[in-house]
C-alpha positions as CSV (number, residue, x, y, z in Angstrom):
1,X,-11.0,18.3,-13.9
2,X,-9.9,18.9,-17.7
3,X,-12.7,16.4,-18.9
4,X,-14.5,19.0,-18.5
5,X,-14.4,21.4,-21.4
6,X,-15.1,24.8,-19.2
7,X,-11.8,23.9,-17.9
8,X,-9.5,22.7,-20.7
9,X,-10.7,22.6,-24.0
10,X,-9.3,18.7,-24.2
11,X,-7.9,16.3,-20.8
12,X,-4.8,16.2,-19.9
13,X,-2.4,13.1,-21.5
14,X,-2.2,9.8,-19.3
15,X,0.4,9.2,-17.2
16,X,1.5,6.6,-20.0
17,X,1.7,9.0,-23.2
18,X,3.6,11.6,-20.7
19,X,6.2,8.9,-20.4
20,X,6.5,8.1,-24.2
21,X,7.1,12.0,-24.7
22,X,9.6,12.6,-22.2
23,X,10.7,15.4,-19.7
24,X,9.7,18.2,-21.9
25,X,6.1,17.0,-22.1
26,X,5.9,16.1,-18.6
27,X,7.3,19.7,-17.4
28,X,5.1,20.9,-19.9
29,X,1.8,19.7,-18.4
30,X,2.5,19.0,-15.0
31,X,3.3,22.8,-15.0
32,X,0.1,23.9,-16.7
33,X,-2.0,21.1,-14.7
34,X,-0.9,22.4,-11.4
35,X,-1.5,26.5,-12.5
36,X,-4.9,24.8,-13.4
37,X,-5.8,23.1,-10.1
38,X,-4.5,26.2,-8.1
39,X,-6.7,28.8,-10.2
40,X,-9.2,26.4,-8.8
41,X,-8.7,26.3,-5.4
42,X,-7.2,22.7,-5.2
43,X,-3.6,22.5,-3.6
44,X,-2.9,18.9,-3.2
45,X,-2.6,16.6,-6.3
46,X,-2.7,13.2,-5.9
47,X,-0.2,12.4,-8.1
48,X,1.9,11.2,-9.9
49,X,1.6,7.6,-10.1
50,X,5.0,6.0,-8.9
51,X,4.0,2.1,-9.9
52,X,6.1,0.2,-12.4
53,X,5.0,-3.1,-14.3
54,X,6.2,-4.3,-17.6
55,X,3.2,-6.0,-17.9
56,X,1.1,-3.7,-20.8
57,X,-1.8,-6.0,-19.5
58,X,-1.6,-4.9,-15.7
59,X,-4.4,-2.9,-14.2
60,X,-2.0,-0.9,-13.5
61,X,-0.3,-0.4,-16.4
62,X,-1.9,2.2,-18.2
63,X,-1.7,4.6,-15.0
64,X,2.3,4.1,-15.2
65,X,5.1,6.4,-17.1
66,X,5.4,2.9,-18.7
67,X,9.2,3.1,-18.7
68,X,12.0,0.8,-16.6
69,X,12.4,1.4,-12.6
70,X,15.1,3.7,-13.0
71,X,13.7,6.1,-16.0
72,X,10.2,6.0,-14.1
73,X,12.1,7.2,-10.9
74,X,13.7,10.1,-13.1
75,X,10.4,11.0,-14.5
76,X,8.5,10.8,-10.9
77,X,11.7,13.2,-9.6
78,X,11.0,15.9,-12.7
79,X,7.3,16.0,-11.9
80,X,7.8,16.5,-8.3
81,X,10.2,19.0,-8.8
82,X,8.0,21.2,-11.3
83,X,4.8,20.7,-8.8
84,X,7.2,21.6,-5.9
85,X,7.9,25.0,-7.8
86,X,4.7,25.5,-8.1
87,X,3.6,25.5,-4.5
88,X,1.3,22.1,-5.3
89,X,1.2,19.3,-3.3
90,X,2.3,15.7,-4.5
91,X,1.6,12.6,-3.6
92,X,3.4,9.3,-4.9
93,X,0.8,5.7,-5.4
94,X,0.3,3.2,-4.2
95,X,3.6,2.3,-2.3
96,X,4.7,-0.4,-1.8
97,X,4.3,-0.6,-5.6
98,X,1.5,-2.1,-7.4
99,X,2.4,-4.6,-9.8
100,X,0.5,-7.1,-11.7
101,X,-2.3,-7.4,-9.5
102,X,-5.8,-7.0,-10.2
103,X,-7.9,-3.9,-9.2
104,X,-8.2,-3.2,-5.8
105,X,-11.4,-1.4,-6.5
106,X,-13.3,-4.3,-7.5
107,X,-11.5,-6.9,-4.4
108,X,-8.8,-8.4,-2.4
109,X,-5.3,-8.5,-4.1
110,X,-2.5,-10.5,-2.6
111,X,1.0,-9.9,-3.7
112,X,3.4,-12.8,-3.2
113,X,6.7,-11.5,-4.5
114,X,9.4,-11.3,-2.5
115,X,10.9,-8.2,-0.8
116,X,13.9,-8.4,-2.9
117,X,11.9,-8.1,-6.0
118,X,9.9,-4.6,-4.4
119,X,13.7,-3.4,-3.4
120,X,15.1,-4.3,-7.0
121,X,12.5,-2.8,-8.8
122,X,9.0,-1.0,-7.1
123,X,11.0,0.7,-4.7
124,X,13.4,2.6,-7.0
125,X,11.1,5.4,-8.4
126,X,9.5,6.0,-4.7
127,X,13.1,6.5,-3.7
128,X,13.5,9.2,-6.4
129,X,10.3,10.7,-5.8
130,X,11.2,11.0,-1.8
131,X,14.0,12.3,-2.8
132,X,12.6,15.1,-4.9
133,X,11.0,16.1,-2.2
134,X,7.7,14.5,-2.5
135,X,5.1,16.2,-0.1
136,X,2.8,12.7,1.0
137,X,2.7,8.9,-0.4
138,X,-0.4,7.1,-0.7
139,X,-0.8,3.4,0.9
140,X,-2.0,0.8,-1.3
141,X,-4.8,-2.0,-0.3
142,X,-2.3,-4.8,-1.8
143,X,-2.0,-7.6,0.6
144,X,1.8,-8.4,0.3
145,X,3.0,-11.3,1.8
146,X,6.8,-10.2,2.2
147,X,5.6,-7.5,4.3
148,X,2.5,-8.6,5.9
149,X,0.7,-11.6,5.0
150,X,-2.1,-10.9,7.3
151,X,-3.3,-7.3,6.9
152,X,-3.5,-5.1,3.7
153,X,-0.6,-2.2,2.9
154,X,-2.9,0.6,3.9
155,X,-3.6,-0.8,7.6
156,X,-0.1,-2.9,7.8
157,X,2.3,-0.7,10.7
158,X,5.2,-2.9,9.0
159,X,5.1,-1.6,5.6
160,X,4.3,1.9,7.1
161,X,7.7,1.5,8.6
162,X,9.3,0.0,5.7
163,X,8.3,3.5,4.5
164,X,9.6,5.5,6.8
165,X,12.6,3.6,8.0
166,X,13.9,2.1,5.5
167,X,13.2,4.9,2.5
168,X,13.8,7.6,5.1
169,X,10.1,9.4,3.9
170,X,9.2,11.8,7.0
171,X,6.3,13.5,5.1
172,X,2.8,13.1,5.0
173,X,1.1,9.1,4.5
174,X,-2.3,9.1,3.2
175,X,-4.8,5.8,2.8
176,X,-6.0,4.8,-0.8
177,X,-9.7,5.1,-0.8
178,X,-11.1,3.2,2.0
179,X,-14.3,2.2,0.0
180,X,-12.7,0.1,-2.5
181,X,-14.1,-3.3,-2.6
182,X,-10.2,-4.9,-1.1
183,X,-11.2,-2.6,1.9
184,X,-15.1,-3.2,2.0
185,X,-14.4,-6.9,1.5
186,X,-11.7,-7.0,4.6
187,X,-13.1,-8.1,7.6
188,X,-11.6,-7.4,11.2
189,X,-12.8,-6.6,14.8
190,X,-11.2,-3.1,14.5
191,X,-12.3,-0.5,12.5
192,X,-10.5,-0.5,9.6
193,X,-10.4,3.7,9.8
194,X,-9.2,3.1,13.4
195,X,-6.5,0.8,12.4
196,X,-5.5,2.9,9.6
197,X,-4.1,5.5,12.2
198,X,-2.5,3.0,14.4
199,X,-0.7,1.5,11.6
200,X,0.7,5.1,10.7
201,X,-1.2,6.7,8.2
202,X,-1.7,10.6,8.8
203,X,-5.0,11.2,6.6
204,X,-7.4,8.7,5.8
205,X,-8.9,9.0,2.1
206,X,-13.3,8.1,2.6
207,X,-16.2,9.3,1.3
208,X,-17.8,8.1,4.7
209,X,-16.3,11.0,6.8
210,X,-19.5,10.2,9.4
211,X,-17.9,7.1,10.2
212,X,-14.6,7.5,10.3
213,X,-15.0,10.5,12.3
214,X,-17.2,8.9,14.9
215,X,-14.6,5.4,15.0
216,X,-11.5,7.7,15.5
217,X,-13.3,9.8,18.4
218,X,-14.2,7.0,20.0
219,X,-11.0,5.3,20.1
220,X,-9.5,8.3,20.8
221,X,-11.8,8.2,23.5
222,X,-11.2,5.2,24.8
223,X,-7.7,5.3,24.9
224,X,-6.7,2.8,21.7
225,X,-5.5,5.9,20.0
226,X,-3.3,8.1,21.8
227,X,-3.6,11.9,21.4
228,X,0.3,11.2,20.9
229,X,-0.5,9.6,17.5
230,X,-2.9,12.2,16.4
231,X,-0.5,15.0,17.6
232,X,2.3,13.0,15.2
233,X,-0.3,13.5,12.0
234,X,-1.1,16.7,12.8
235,X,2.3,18.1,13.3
236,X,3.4,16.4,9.5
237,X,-0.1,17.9,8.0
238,X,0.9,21.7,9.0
239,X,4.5,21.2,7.6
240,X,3.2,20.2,4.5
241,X,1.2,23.0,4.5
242,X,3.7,25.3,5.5
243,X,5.7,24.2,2.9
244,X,3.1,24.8,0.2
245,X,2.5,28.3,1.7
246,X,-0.7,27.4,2.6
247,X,0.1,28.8,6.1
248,X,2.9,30.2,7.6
249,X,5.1,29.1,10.5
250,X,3.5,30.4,13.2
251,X,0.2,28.3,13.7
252,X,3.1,25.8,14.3
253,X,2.5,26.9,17.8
C-alpha cells in the first residue's frame, strides 16, 4: 500500500531496518501502518514476519527483524501488541520457520534440519508472538523432513498439530499462497485446497477462488470433509473477528 504515493508519501521500512532501529521504531510504524490499512478498509495484516536466519544471504533474510531467536521473539511480541491495540489483525510467517531455504515462489524447498534445531531456534519468536496474542499463523510450503518428509508444511496435519499442540496456538491458521511454484509443482491425487483443510488450515490463501471453491464443495459433498471440520474453521474465523470488533458476540449463535 505505501508504494503508492496517494497513500504515504514514501513505503514503509523493511522488516530488517525496523529491527536495526528497535522498539521505538517498530511501535512507531506498526502503529501508523495499521491506522493506515484501517482508514482503508483492510483489517487483517499479514504480518509480521516471525522467521529467523543468520544467514544475510537467505531468501529469507531480508524479510526478517534480522536479530537472534530471542530478540526477534521480543520484537514479534511488541508489534503484536501495538496491532492488537489497534483492533488489526496479525498474522505470524511462515511457521514452522523458514530458514535458509530457497524461494518457495519459484519451487520445492526441502528442509532437512532436525526438530531440535526448529525448537532451539525457529520456534522461539512464534512462541512470543502466540503469546502476545497473535490473531492467525501462516503455514509455510517448506517440505521439512523432521516433521513430514512426504507432504509440504501448508498441507502436513503433523506440523499443523505441532502448532497447536505443542505451541498451544488456538487461533486462526492460514495457507501461504497456494500458487507458488512449491505448491503448483506438488503433485498429489487430492486436491491440494482439499487437503489443505484436512490437514487443519482454517483459510486457504489463492487467487483461484473458482477452484478451490468448487474442490471444497465437492468434498464436502462427498463426505471427505466433514461439516465438523468446516464448523471448527468457522467457529476460530468469528472469534477472530470478534476480537477485532469486527462483529460482536452474538452472530456467535
Amino acid at each position: 500500500v505505501s508504494k503508492w504515493p496517494q497513500f504515504r508519501d514514501t513505503p514503509f521500512s523493511s522488516q530488517n531496518v525496523l529491527g536495526k532501529g528497535g522498539e521505538e521504531i517498530i511501535e512507531a510504524e506498526t502503529d501508523e501502518k495499521s491506522k493506515l490499512l484501517l482508514s482503508l478498509g483492510l483489517n487483517l495484516n499479514l504480518a509480521p514476519v516471525a522467521d529467523y536466519t543468520d544467514n544475510k544471504w537467505a531468501y529469507i533474510y531480508d524479510r526478517t527483524f534480522g536479530q537472534d531467536p530471542e530478540t526477534t521473539g521480543k520484537y514479534i511480541a511488541f508489534t503484536i501488541d501495538t496491532m492488537n491495540k489497534n483492533k488489526i489483525g496479525s498474522c505470524l510467517k511462515h511457521f514452522p520457520g523458514y530458514g535458509d531455504n530457497i524461494d518457495t515462489h519459484t519451487g520445492i524447498a526441502t528442509d532437512t534440519r532436525t526438530a531440535e534445531e526448529f525448537e532451539a531456534a525457529d520456534f522461539i519468536p512464534f512462541r512470543y508472538g502466540i503469546d502476545a496474542g497473535a490473531t492467525a499463523v501462516m503455514v509455510n510450503h517448506n517440505i521439512v523432513t523432521a516433521f513430514d518428509s512426504e507432504r509440504p508444511a501448508s498441507v502436513s496435519p503433523e506440523v499443523h498439530r505441532i502448532l497447536r499442540e505443542e505451541l498451544g496456538f488456538d487461533g486462526v491458521i492460514i495457507t501461504d499462497d497456494m500458487g507458488m511454484d512449491a505448491m503448483l509443482g506438488y503433485v498429489t491425487d487430492e486436491s491440494v485446497y482439499v487437503a489443505a483443510l484436512l490437514s487443519g488450515n482454517d483459510l486457504v490463501c489463492t487467487s483461484d477462488i473458482e477452484t478451490a471453491y468448487n474442490d471444497i464443495l465437492a468434498a464436502l459433498n462427498d463426505g471427505r470433509i466433514s461439516e465438523n471440520r468446516i464448523d471448527e474453521s468457522i467457529r476460530r474465523i468469528l472469534s477472530m473477528k470478534i476480537s477485532l470488533e469486527i462483529m460482536d458476540s452474538t452472530h456467535m449463535g
